[in-house]
N, CA, C and O atoms as a Tinker XYZ file with bonds, in Angstrom:
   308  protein
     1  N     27.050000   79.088000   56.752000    73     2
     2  CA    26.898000   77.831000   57.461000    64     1     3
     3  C     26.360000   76.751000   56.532000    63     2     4     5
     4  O     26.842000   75.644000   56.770000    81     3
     5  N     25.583000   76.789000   55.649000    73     3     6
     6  CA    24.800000   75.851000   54.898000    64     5     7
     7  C     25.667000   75.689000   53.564000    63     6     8     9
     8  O     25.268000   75.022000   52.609000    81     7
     9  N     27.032000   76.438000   53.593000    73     7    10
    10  CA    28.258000   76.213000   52.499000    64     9    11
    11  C     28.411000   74.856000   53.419000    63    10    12    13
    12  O     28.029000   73.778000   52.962000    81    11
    13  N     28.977000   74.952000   54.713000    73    11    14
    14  CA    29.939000   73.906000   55.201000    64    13    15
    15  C     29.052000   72.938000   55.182000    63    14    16    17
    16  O     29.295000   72.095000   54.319000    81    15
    17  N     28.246000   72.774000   55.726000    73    15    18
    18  CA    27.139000   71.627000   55.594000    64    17    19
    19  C     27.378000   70.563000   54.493000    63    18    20    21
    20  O     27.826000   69.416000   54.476000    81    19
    21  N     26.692000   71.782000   53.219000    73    19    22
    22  CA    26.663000   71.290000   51.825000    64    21    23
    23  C     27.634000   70.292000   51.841000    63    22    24    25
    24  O     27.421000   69.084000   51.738000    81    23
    25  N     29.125000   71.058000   52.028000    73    23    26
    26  CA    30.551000   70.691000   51.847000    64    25    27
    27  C     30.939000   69.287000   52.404000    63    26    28    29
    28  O     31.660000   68.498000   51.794000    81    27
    29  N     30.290000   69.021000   53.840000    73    27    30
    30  CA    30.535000   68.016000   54.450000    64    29    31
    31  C     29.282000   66.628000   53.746000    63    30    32    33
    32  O     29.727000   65.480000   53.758000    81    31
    33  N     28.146000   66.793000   53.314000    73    31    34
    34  CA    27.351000   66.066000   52.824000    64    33    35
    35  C     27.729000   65.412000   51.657000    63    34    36    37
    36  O     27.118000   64.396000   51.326000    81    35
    37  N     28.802000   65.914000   50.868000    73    35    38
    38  CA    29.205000   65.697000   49.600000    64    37    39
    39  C     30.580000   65.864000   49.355000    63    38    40    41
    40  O     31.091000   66.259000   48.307000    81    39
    41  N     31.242000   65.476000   50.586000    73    39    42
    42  CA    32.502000   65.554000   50.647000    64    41    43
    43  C     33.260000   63.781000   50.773000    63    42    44    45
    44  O     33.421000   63.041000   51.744000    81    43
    45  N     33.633000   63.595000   49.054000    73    43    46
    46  CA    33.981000   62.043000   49.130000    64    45    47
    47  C     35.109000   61.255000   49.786000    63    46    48    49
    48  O     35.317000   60.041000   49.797000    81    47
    49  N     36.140000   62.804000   50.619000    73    47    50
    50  CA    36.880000   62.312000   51.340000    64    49    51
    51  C     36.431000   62.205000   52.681000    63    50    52    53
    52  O     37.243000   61.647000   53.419000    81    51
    53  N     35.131000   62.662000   53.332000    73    51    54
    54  CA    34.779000   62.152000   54.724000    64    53    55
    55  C     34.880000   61.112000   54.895000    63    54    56    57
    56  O     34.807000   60.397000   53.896000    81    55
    57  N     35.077000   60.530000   56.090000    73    55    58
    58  CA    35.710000   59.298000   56.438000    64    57    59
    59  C     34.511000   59.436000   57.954000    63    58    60    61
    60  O     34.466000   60.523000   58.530000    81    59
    61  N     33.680000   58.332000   58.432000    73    59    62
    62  CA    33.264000   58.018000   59.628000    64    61    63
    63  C     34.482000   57.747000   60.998000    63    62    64    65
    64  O     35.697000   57.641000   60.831000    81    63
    65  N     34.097000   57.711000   61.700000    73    63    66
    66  CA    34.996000   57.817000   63.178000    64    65    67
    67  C     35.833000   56.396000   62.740000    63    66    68    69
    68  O     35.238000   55.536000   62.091000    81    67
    69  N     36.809000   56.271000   63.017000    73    67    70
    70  CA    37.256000   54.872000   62.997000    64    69    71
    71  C     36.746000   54.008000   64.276000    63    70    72    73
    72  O     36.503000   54.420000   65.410000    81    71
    73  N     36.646000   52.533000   63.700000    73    71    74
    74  CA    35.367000   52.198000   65.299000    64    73    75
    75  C     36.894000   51.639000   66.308000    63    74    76    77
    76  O     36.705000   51.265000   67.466000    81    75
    77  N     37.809000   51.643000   65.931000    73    75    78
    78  CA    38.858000   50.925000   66.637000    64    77    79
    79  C     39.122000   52.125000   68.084000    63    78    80    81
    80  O     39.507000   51.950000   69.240000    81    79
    81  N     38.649000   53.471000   67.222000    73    79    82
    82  CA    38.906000   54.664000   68.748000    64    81    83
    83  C     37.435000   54.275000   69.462000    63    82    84    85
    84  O     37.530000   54.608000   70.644000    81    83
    85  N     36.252000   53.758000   69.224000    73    83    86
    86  CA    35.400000   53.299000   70.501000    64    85    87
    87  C     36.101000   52.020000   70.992000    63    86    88    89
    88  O     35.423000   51.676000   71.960000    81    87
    89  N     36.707000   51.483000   70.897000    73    87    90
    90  CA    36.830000   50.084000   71.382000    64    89    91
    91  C     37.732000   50.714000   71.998000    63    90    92    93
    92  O     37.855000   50.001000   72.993000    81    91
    93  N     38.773000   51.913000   72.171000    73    91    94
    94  CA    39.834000   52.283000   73.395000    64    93    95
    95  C     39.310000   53.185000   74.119000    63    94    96    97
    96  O     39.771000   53.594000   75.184000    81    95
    97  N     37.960000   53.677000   73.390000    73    95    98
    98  CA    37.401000   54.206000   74.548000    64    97    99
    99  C     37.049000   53.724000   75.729000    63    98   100   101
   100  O     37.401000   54.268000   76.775000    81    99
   101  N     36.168000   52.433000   75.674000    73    99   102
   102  CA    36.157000   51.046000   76.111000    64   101   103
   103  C     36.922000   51.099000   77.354000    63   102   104   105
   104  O     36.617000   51.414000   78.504000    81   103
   105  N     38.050000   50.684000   76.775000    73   103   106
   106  CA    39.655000   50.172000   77.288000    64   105   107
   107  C     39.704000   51.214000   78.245000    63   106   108   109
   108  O     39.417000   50.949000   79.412000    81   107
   109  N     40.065000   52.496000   77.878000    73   107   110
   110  CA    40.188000   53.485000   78.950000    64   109   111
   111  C     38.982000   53.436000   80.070000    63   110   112   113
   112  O     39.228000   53.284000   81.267000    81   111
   113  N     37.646000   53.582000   79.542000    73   111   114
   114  CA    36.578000   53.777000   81.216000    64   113   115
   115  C     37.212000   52.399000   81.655000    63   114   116   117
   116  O     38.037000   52.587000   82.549000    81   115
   117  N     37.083000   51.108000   81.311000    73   115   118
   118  CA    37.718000   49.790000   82.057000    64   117   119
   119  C     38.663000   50.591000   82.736000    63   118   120   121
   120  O     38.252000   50.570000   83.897000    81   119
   121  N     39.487000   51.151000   82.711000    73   119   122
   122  CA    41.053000   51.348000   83.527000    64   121   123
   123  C     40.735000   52.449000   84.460000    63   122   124   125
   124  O     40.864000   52.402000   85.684000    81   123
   125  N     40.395000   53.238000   83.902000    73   123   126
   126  CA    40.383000   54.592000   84.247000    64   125   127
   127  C     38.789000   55.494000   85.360000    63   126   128   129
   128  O     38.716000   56.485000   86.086000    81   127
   129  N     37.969000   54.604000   84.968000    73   127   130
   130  CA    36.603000   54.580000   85.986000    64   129   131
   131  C     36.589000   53.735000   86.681000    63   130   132   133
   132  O     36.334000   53.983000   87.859000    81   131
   133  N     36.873000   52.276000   86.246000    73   131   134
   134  CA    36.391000   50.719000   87.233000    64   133   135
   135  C     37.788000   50.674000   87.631000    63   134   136   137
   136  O     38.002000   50.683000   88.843000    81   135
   137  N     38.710000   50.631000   86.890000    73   135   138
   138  CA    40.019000   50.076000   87.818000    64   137   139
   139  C     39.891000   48.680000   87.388000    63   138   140   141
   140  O     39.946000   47.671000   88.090000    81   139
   141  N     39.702000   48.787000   86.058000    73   139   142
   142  CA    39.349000   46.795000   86.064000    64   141   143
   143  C     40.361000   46.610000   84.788000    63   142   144   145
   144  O     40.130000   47.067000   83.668000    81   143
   145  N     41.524000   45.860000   85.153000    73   143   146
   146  CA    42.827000   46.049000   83.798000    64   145   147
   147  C     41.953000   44.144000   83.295000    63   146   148   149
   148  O     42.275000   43.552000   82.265000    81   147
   149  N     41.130000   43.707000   84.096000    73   147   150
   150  CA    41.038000   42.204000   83.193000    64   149   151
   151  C     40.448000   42.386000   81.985000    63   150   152   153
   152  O     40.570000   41.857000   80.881000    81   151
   153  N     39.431000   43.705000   82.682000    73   151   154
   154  CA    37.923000   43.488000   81.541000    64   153   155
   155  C     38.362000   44.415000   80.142000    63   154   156   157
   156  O     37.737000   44.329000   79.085000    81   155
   157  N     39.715000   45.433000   80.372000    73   155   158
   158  CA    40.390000   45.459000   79.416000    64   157   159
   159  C     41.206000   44.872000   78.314000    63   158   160   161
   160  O     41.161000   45.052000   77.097000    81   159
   161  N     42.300000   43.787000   79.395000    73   159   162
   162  CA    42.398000   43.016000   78.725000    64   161   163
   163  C     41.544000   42.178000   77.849000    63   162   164   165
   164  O     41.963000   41.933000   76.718000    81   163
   165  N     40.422000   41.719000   78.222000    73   163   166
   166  CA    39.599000   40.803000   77.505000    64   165   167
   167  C     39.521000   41.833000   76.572000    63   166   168   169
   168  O     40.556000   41.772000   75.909000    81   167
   169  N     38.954000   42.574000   76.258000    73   167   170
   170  CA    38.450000   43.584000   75.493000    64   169   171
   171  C     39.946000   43.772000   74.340000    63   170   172   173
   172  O     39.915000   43.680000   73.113000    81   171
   173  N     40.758000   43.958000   74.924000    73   171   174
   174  CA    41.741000   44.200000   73.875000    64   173   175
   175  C     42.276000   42.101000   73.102000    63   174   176   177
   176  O     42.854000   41.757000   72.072000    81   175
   177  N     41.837000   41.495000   73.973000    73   175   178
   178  CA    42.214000   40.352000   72.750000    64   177   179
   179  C     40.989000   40.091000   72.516000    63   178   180   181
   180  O     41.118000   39.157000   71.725000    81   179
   181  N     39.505000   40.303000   72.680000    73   179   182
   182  CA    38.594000   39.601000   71.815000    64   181   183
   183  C     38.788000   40.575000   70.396000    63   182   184   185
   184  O     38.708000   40.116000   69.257000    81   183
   185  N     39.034000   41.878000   70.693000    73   183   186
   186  CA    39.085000   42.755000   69.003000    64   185   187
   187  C     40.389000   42.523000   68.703000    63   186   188   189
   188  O     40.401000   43.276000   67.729000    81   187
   189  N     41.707000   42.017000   68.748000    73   187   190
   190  CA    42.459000   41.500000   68.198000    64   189   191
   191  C     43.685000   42.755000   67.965000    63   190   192   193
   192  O     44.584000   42.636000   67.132000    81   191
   193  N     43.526000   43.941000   68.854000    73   191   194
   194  CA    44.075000   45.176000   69.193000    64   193   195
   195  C     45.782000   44.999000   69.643000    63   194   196   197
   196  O     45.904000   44.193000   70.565000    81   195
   197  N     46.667000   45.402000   69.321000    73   195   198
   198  CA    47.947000   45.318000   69.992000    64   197   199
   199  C     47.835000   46.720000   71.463000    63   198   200   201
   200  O     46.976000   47.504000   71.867000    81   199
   201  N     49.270000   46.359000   71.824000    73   199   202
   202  CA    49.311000   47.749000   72.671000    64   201   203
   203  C     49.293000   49.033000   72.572000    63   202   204   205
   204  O     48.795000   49.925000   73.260000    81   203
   205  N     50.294000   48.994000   71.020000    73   203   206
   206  CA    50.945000   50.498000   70.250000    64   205   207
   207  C     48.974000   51.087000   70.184000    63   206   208   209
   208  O     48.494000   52.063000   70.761000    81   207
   209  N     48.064000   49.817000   69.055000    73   207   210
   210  CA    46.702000   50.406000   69.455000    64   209   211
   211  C     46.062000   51.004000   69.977000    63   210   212   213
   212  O     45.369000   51.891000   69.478000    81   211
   213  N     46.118000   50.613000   71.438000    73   211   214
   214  CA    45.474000   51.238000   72.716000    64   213   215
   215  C     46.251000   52.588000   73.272000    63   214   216   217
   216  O     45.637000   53.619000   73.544000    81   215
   217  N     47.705000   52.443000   73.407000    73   215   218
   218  CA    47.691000   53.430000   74.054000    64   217   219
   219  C     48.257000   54.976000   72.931000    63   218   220   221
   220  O     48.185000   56.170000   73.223000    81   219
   221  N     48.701000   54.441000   71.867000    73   219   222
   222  CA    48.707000   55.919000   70.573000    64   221   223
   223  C     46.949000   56.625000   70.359000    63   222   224   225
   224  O     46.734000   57.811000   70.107000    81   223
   225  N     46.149000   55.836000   70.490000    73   223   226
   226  CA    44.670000   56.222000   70.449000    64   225   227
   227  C     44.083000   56.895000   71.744000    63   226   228   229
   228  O     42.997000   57.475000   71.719000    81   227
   229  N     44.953000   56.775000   73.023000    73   227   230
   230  CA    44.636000   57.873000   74.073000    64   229   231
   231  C     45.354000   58.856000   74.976000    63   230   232   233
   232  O     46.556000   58.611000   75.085000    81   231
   233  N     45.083000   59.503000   75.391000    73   231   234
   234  CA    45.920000   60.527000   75.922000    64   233   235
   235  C     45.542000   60.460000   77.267000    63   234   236   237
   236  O     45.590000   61.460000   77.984000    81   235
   237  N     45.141000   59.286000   77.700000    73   235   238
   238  CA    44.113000   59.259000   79.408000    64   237   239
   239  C     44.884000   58.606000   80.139000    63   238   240   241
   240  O     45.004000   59.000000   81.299000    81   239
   241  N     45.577000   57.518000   79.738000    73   239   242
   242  CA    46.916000   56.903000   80.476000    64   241   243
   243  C     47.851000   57.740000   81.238000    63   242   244   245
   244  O     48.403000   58.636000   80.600000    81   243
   245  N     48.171000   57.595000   82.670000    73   243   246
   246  CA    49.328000   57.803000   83.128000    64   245   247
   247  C     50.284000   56.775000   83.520000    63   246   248   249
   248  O     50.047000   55.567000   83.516000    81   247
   249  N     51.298000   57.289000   83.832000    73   247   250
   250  CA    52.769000   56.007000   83.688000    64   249   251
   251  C     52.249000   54.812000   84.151000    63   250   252   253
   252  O     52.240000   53.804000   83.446000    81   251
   253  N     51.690000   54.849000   85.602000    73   251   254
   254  CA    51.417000   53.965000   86.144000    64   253   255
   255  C     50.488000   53.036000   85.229000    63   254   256   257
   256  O     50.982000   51.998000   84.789000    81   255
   257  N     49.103000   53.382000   84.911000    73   255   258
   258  CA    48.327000   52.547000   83.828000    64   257   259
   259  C     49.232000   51.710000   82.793000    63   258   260   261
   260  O     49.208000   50.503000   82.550000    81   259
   261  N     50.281000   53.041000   82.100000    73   259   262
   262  CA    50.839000   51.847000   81.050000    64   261   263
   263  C     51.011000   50.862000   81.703000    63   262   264   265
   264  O     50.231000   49.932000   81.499000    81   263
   265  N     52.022000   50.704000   82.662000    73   263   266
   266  CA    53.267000   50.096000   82.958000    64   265   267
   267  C     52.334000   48.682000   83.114000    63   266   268   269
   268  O     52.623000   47.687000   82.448000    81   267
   269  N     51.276000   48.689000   83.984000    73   267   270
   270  CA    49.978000   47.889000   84.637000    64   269   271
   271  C     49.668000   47.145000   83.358000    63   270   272   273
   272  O     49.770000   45.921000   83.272000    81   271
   273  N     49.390000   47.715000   82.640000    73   271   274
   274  CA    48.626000   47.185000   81.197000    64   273   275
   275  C     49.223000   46.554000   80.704000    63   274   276   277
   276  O     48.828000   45.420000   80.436000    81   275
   277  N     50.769000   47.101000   80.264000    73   275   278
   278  CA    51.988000   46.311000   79.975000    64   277   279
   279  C     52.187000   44.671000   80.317000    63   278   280   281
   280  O     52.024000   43.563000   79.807000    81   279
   281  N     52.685000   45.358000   81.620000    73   279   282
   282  CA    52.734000   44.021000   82.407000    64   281   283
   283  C     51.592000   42.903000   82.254000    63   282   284   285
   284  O     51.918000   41.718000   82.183000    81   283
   285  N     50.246000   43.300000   82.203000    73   283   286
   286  CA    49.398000   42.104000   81.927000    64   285   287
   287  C     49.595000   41.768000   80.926000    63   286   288   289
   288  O     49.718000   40.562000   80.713000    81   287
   289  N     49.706000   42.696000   79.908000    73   287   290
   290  CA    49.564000   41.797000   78.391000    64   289   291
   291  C     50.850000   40.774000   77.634000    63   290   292   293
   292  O     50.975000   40.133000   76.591000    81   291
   293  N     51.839000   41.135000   79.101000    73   291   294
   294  CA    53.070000   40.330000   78.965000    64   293   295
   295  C     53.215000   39.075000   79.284000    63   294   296   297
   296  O     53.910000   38.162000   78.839000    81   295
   297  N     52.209000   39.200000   80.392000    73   295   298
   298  CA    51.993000   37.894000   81.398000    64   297   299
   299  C     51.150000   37.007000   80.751000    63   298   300   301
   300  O     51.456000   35.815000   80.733000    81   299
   301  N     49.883000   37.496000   80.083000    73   299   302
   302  CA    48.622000   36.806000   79.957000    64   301   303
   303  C     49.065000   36.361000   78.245000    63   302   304   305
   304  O     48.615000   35.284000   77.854000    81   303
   305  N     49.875000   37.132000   77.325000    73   303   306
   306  CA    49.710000   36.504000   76.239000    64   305   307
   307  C     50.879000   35.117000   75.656000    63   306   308
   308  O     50.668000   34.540000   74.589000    81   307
């Protein structure tokens, strides 16, 4: 256990979380707990996020959500 450790402490290809997967984390509780597609939207144009963004980064979407999300970001941009 204190190999892998080592390994990960001094490993110059670790890479931190990318912060763009919290910001769809975000996106998803907005949709997916509140039911709130605005406060998503806002959220996806104040960070400057496309769609392919949001929804390749989750697996929490069903048809219906896309289609919803879609449609706003068709309307509103």
């Amino acid at each position: 256990m204190s190999e892998y450790i080592y390994s990960l402490e001094f490993d110059d290809n670790y890479k931190l979380e990318d912060p763009i997967n919290k910001i769809v984390y975000e996106i998803a509780n907005f949709i997916k707990n509140e039911h709130n597609f605005d406060k998503a939207f806002e959220t996806i144009k104040i960070n400057s996020l496309s769609f392919e963004d949001v929804i390749s980064r989750s697996v929490r979407f069903d048809k219906d959500d896309v289609t919803t999300l879609a449609d706003l970001l068709i309307a509103k941009m």
